[in-house]
Each structure stands twice: as structure tokens, then as C-alpha cells.
N, C-alpha and C positions, 0 to 999 in steps of 0.2 A: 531874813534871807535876802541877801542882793544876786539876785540875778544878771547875766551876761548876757546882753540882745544884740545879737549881730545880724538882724534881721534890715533886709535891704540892703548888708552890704555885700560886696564882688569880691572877693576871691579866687587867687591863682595861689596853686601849690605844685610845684616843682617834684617830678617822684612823690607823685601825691597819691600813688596806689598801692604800694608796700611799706610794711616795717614801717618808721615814725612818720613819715609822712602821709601815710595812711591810716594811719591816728590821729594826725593833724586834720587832714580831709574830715573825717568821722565827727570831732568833736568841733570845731568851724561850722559845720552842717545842723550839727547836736543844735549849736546856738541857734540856729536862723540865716546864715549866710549862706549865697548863690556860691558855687564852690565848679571851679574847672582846675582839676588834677592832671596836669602832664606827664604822662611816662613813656619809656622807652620800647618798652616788653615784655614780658609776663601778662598775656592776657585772662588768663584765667585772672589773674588775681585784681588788675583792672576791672574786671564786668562784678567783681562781689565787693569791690571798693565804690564803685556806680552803686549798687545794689544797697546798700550801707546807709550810705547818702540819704539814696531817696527815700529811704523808709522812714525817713523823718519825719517826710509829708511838708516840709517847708523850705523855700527857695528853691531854685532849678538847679542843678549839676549836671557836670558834663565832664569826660576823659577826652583828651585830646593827646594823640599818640604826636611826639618829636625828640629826636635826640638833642639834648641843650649843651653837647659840644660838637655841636655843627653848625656854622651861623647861619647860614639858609633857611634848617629847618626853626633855629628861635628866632630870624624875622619873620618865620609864616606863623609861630606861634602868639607872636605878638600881633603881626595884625586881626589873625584870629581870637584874641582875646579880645582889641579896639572893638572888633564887631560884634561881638558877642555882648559886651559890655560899653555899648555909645556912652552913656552917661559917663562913666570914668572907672576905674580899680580904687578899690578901697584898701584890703590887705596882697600883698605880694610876700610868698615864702618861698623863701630860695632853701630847698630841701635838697634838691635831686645831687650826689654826688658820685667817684667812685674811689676806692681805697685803689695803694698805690706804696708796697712796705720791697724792703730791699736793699744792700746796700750802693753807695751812693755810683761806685765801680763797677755796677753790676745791672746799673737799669739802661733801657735803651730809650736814648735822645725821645721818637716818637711818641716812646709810652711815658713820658714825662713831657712831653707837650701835651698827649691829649686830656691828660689828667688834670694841667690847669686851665685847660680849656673848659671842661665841664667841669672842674669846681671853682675857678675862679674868674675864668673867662667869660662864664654864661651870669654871672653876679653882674658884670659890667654893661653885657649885654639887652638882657632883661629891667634893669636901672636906665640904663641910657634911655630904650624904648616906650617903657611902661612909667616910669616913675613921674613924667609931665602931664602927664592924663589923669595921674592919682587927683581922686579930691581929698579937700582939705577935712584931718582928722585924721589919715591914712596911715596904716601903720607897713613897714616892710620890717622882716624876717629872716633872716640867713641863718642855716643850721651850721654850728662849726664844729668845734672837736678838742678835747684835752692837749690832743697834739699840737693845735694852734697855739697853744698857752706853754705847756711844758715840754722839753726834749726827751723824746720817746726811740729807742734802741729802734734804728731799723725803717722808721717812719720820715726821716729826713724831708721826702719830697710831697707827701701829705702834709705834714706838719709846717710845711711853708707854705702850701698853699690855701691851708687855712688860720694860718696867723696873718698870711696876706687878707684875708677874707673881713677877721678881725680890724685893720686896719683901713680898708677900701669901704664898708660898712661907717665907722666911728666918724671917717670923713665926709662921709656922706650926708648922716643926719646931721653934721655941720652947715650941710650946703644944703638939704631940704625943708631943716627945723623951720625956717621964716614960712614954709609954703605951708604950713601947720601940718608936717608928715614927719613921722617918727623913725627912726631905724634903729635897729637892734640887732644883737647874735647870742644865740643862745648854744651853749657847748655842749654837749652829752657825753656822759663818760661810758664805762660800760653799762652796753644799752644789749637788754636781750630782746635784738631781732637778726634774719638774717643780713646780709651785707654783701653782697658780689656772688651771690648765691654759696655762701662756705660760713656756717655756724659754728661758734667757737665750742672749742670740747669743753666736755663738764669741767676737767679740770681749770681751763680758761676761765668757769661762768665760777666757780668755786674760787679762785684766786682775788678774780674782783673784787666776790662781794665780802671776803675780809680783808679788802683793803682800803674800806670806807667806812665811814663812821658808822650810818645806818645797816653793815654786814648784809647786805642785800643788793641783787643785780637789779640796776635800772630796766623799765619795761618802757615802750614806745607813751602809753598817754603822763610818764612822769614828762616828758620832755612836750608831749602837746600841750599840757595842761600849762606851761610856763606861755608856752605861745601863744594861745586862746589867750592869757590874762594880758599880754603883750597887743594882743589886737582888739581889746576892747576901753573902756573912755578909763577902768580904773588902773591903767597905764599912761593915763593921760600926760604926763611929765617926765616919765620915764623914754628915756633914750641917751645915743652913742653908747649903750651899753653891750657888754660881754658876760652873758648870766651863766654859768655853769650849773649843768643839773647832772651831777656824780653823786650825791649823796659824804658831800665831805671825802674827797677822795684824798687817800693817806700816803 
């Protein structure tokens, strides 16, 4: 058995209290990592994702409420993480997103700026911030989406702004590889968790899962379990990558 010890290292996860990224928190924690999940809202579901955590009984956690398409609140989250974690960050997962489907005639300017603000905006910002304090071994994370990859009916301005994601990511762990820090993006196809608070109908969850190989709907720890193995040493060589976890989507 080889075990995964993430034990000593720092952890920020972006929308790290629901749905995958709250599976990410869970299994980060699972390992051994000090783990601070930033979310927006839904506090019930924050205090049982804290709750989660700790039950490990190893390394400290902590939520820290900010919206990361506002840049105020991600320079307070950033220097609150500097303090929280003096030594340095070790993994950064850029989870937190929001969908954004419609046609292209029909969405309004603002709700297409805020949307690349907190999905693509806050990648920049959080990288800019955090990514020089990382020590060396450090792994970051961005969750992106099939959309990024293929053209999907209706998702135009999602789907650019996570093929931007793809791209802003690949050039990155160009420019961090020498500092020995990894980057990567791991894509999820159909994932059954909620999403902007609106769960897709059976029929939706029924359509996916026969349209991948596996005939089954992705759940939040298939797409942790990619990430966990992204933030520990037996990823050691792996980066600028775009992992897709769809189950062979057809």
C-alpha cells in the first residue's frame, strides 16, 4: 500500500464547502493537510464542511467567508491566508466558480463580466498573490470543465472562460516549473453535485451517464480523488496538464 501524506502541508481551496470542492477539503484533510476552504454562502453547509475536517483529528482547518469575484475581498483573503500560514502555501485549488449558459444575444455585459471575474479573474488573482510564498514541491489546481475543451450548445461564455482557465494555468506552470511548483487543471464532466443552487433533472443525470463510457454519473470525490493524487510527490512530474475526469465522455 503507498500511502498519500499530506501531513504539514497548507492548503487553500476556493468554494471549499460544497459539491467538489467540498470533497476536495474532505479528502486534503483525509491526508493530513491544514486545509482553509473559502466560500461565499451557504453557511449551514460551511460549519458541516468545518465539521468534516476536523473529525480527522489532524492538521488545523478553518472557512473563511469571501467572494473571489471581488478583488478586495480576495486581497483580504490572501493576506489572511499569508497570516494564517507564515511559513508558505503548499497546495492552492482554484475551485470556486459560477455557471453562466445562454445565448450569446441574450446575456447582459455585467453578468458576463462577473462571471470572468470569478472564474477567471480570481485564477489571476489568487496566482499573482499566493503563488510567490508557495514553497518549493507546491502543487496548484484549477477545477475547469468539458466546456473549456469542447463547444457546448448555449455555454459560449462559460466555456471561454474556462478554456481561458486552461490556458492561463499551462502558462503558468511554464513560469513556476523552475520554482519546483506544479500547476495543473483537472476538467469534470457530468458531476452529480448541485451547482448555482439548481440540480440537473433525472432526466439530465440519466442522459450523461449513457453518454460515457463508464454509463455512470460522475460524483464530487471522482474528481477529488484526481486532485489529492495532483497534490501529492506521486505527481511529482506531472504538470501543464488538463486531466479530464468524465468517465470517457462520448
Amino acid at each position: 500500500m503507498i500511502p498519500i501524506d499530506l501531513i504539514g502541508k497548507n492548503a487553500l481551496i476556493t468554494g471549499g464547502t460544497r459539491g467538489i470542492g467540498r470533497a476536495i477539503s474532505r479528502r486534503l484533510a483525509e491526508a493530513g493537510a491544514n486545509t482553509i476552504a473559502a466560500y461565499r454562502g451557504e453557511e449551514a453547509s460551511a460549519r458541516e464542511s468545518l465539521a468534516e475536517r476536523q473529525a480527522f483529528r489532524i492538521g488545523t482547518h478553518k472557512n473563511i467567508k469571501a467572494d473571489i469575484g471581488d478583488e478586495v475581498q480576495v486581497e483580504d483573503l490572501i493576506s489572511q491566508v499569508k497570516a494564517l500560514y507564515p511559513e508558505g502555501l503548499d497546495l492552492l485549488i482554484l475551485n470556486a466558480g459560477i455557471g453562466l449558459s445562454g445565448k450569446v444575444t441574450e446575456i447582459a455585459p455585467a453578468d458576463w463580466r462577473r462571471m470572468l471575474d470569478v472564474n477567471l479573474g480570481s485564477a489571476f488573482l489568487l496566482s499573482r498573490g499566493l503563488v510567490p510564498g508557495m514553497r518549493r514541491g507546491g502543487s496548484l489546481v484549477a477545477i475547469g470543465s468539458g466546456s473549456g475543451h469542447d463547444p457546448i450548445p448555449g455555454l459560449a461564455f462559460y466555456g471561454a472562460a474556462k478554456a481561458g482557465l486552461n490556458i492561463f494555468v499551462a502558462d503558468l506552470a511554464l513560469e513556476i516549473g523552475p520554482l519546483g511548483i506544479r500547476a495543473n487543471v483537472v476538467s469534470p464532466g457530468g458531476t452529480d453535485t448541485s451547482f448555482q443552487n439548481s440540480a440537473p433533472s433525472p432526466t439530465v443525470k440519466q442522459d450523461n451517464a449513457t453518454h460515457n463510457a463508464l454509463r455512470r454519473r460522475g460524483v464530487p470525490d471522482d474528481v477529488a480523488g484526481v486532485v489529492l493524487f495532483l497534490c501529492c510527490d506521486l505527481a511529482g512530474f506531472v504538470t501543464g496538464q488538463a486531466i479530464r475526469v468524465n468517465g470517457a465522455a462520448l
